[in-house]
FIDREN-204033 format. One record per residue: residue number from 1; residue in one letter; x, y, z of N, C-alpha, C in turn. Coordinates in pm, whole numbers, plus 50000, padded with zeros to 5 digits. Atoms other than C-alpha are relative to their C-alpha. Layout:
FIDREN-204033
NUM	A	X	Y	Z	X	Y	Z	X	Y	Z
...
END
This chain:
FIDREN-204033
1	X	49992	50075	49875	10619	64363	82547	49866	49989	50073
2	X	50108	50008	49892	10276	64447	82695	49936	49865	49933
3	X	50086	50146	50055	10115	64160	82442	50031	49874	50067
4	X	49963	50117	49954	10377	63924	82598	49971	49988	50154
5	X	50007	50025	49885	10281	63986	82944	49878	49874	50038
6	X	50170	50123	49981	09922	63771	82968	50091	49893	50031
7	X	49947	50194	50036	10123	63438	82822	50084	49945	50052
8	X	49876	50010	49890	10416	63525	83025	49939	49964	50133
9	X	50027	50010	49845	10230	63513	83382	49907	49905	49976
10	X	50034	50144	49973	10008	63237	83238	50115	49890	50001
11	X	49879	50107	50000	10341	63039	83142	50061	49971	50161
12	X	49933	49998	49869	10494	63132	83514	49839	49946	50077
13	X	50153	50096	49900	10116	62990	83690	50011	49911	49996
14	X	49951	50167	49958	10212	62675	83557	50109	49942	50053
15	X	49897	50036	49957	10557	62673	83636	49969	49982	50197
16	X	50046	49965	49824	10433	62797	84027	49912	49860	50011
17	X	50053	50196	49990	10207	62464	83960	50090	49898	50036
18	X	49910	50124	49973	10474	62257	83938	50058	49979	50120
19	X	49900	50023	49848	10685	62356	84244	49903	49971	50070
20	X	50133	50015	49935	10342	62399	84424	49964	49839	50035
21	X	50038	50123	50026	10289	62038	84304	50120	49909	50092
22	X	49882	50085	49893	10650	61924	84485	50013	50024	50150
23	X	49973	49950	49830	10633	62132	84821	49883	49916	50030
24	X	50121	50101	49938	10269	61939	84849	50090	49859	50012
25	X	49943	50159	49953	10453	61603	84808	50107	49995	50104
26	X	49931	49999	49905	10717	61688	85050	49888	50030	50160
27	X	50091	49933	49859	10400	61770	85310	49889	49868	49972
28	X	50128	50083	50025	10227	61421	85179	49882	49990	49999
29	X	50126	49949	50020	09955	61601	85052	50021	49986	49821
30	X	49998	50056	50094	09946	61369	84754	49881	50068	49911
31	X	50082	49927	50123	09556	61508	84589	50051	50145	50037
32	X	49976	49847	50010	09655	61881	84670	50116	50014	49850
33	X	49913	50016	50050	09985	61752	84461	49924	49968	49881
34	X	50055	49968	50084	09770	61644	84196	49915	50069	49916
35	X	50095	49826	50052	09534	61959	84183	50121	50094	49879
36	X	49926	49924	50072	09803	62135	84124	50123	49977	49861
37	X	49946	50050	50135	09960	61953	83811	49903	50028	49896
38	X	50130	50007	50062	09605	61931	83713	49987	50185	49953
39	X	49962	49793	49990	09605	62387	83761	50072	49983	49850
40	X	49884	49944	50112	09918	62363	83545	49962	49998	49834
41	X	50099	50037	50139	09722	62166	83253	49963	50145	49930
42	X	50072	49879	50040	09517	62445	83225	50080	50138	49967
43	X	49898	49900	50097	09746	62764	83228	50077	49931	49891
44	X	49921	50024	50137	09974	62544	82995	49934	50019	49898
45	X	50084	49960	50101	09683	62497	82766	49959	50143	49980
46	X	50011	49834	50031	09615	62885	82746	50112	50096	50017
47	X	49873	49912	49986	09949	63027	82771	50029	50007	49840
48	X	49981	49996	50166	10006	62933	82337	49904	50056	49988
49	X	50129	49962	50048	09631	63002	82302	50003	50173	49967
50	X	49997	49867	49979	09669	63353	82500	50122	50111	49889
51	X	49856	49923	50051	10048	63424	82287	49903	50024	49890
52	X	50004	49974	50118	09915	63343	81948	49840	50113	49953
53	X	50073	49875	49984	09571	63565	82013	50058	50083	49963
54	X	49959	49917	49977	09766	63815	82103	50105	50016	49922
55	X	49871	50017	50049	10045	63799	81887	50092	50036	50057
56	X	49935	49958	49905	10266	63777	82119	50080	49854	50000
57	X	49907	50077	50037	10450	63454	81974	50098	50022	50050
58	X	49850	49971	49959	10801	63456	82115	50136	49883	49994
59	X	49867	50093	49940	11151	63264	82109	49985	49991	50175
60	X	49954	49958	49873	11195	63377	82512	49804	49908	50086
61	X	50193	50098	49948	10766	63238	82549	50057	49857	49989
62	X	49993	50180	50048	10862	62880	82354	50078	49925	50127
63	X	49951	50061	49901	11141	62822	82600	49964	50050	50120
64	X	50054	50019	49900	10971	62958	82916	49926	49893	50022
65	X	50130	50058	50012	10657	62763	82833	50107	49856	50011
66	X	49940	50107	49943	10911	62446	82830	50063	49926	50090
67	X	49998	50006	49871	11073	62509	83112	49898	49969	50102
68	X	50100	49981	49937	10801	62543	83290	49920	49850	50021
69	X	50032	50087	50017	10664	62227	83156	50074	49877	50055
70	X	49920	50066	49965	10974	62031	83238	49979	49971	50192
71	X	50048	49988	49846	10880	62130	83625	49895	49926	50010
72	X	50167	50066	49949	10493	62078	83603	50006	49882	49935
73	X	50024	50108	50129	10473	61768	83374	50130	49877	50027
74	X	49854	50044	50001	10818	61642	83395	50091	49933	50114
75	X	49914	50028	49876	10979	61660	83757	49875	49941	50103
76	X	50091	50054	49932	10663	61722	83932	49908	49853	50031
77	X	50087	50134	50031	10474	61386	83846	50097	49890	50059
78	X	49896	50105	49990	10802	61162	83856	49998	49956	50173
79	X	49936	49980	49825	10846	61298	84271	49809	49934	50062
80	X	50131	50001	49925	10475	61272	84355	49943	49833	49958
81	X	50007	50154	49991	10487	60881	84192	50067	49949	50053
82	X	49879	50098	49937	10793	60794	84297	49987	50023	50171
83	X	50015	50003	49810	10663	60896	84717	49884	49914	50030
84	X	50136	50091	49974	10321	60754	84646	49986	49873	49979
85	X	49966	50104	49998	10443	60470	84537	50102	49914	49949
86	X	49865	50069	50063	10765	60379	84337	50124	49993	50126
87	X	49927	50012	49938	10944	60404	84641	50087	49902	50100
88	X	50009	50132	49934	10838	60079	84767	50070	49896	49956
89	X	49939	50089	50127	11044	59945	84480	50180	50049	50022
90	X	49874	49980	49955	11398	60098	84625	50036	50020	49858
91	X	49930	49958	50112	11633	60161	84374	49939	50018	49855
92	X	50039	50008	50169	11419	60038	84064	49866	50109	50032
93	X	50121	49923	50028	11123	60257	84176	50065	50173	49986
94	X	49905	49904	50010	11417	60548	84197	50023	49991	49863
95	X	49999	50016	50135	11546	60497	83849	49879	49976	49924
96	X	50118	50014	50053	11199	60442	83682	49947	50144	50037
97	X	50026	49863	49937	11122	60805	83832	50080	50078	49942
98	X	49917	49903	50031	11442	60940	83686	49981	49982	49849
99	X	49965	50014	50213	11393	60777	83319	49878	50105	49978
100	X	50122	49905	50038	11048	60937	83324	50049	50158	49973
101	X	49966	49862	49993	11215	61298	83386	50095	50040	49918
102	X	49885	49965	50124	11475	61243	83152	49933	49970	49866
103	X	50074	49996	50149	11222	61134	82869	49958	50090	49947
104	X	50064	49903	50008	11081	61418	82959	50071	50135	49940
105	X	49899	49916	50084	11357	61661	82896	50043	49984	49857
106	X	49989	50030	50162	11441	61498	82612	49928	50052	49896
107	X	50111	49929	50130	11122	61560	82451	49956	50121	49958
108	X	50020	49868	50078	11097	61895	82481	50123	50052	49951
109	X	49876	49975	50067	11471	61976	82439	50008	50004	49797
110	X	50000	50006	50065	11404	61813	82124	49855	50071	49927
111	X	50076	49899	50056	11078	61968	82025	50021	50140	50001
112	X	49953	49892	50051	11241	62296	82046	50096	50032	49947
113	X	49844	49965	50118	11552	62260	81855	49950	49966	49858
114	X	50045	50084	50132	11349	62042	81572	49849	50014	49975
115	X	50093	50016	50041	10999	62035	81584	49855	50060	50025
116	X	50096	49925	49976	10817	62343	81708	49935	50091	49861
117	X	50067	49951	50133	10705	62445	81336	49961	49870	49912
118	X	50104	50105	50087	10566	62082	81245	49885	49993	50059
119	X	50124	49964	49958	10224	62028	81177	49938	49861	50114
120	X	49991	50080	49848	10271	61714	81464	50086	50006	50038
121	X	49937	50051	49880	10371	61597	81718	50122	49849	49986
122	X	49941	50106	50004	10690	61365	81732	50042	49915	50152
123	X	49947	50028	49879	10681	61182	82039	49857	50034	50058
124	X	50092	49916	49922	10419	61216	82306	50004	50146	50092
125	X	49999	49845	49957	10343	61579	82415	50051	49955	50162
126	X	49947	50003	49857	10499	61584	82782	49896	50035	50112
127	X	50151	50040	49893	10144	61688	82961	49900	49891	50009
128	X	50065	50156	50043	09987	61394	82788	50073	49884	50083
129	X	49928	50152	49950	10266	61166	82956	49943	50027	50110
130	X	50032	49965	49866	10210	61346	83287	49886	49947	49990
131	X	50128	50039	49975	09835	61261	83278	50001	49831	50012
132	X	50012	50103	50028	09900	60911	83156	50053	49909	50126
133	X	49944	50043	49849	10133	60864	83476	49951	49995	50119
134	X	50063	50005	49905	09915	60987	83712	49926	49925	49984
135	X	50105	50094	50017	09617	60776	83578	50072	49874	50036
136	X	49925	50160	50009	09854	60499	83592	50044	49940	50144
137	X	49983	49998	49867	09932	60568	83967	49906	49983	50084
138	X	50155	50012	49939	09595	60578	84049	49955	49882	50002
139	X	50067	50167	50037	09490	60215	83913	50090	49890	49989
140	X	49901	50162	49995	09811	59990	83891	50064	50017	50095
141	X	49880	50019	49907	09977	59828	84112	50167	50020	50031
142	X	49864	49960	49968	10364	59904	84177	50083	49947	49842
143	X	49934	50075	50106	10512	59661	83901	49942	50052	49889
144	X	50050	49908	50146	10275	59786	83607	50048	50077	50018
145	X	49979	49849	49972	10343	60146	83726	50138	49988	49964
146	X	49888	49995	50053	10695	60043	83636	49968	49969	49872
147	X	50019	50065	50157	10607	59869	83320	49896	50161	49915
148	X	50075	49896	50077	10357	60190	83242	50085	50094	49973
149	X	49904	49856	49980	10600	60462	83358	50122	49999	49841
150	X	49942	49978	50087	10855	60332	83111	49953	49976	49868
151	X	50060	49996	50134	10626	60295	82803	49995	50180	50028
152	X	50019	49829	50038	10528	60684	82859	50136	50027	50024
153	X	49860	49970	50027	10904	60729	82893	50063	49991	49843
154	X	49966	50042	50132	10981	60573	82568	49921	50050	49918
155	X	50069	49967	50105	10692	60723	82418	50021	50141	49969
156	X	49974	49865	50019	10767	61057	82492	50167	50038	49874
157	X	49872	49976	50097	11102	61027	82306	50013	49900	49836
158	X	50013	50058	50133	10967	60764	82025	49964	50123	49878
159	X	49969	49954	50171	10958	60869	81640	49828	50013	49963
160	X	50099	50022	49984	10559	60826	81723	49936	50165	49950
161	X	50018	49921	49984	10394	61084	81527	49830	50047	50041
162	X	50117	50004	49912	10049	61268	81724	49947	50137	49944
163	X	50050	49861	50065	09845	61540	81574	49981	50136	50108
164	X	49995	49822	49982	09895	61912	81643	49914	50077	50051
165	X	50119	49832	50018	09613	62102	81768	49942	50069	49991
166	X	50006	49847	49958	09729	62399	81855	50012	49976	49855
167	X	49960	49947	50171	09861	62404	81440	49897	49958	49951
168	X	50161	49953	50075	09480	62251	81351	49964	50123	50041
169	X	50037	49863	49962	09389	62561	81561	50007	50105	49905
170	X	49924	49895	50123	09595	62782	81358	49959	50017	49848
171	X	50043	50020	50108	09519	62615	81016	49839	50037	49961
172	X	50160	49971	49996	09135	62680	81067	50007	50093	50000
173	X	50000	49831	50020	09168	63017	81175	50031	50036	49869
174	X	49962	49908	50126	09380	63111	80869	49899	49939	49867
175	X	50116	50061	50069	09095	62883	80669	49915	50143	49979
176	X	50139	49924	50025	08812	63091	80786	50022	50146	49964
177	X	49982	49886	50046	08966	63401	80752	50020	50015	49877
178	X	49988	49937	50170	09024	63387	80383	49855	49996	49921
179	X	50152	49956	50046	08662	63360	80359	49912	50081	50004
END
């Protein structure tokens, strides 16, 4: 258990990102709201890094680390587009906010029942969408931002496959070490 602690309290930094990331949008402190998605990036990216170091791999890590993701990546982004600006769009900027969060579930739901031991990615990774949303909030106007939101919706749950890596990571390591 002590190995799993690091990856564990980086996994919970991002999750604390995420809410972090919604109590700012409820206080329309829209860049604080994106800092802290932006935060989450980062522990997410070193929370696998820190497990597989450490061997400290876990069933109880995979689905924290998704959870977690589902918050920062997932909910967070959807609430902090849909105040900054899908809102202006009434109902359709509401639904366009909810498909995003449900693509989002989807995709990891399904990357951990099916596809956390391939060497890609099926679907876009769920921090990748998040980024793609915010960028997308930043520079289009209301109507794209619908038309963008639901391409990274659909992409996150397409058959689209995206290279791995953390598993190049892995594959290199076990490379150099046999040398």
């Amino acid at each position: 258990m002590p190995n799993q602690m690091l990856p564990t309290m980086l996994t919970l930094c991002n999750f604390a990102c995420g809410l972090s990331a919604i109590y700012a949008v409820f206080e329309q402190k829209f860049v604080v709201a994106i800092l802290c998605i932006g935060l989450g990036l980062f522990f997410d990216a070193f929370d696998g890094w820190t497990a597989r170091k450490l061997n400290a791999v876990s069933a109880f890590g995979k689905e924290l680390d998704s959870l977690s993701d589902i918050m920062t990546f997932g909910v967070a982004p959807a609430i902090l587009v849909y105040e900054f600006m899908l809102k202006q769009l009434g109902p359709i900027g509401l639904g366009v906010a909810l498909l995003y969060s449900i693509g989002a579930v989807l995709r990891l739901a399904r990357f951990n029942a099916a596809q956390s031991h391939l060497p890609t990615f099926i679907g876009l990774p769920v921090p990748g969408a998040a980024i793609g949303l915010l960028l997308s909030a930043l520079f289009l106007p209301p109507w794209l931002l619908v038309v963008s939101t639901c391409l990274l919706s659909w992409l996150m749950v397409s058959r689209i496959r995206i290279p791995h890596f953390k598993k190049i990571e892995v594959y290199e390591e076990e490379a150099h070490s046999a040398h």
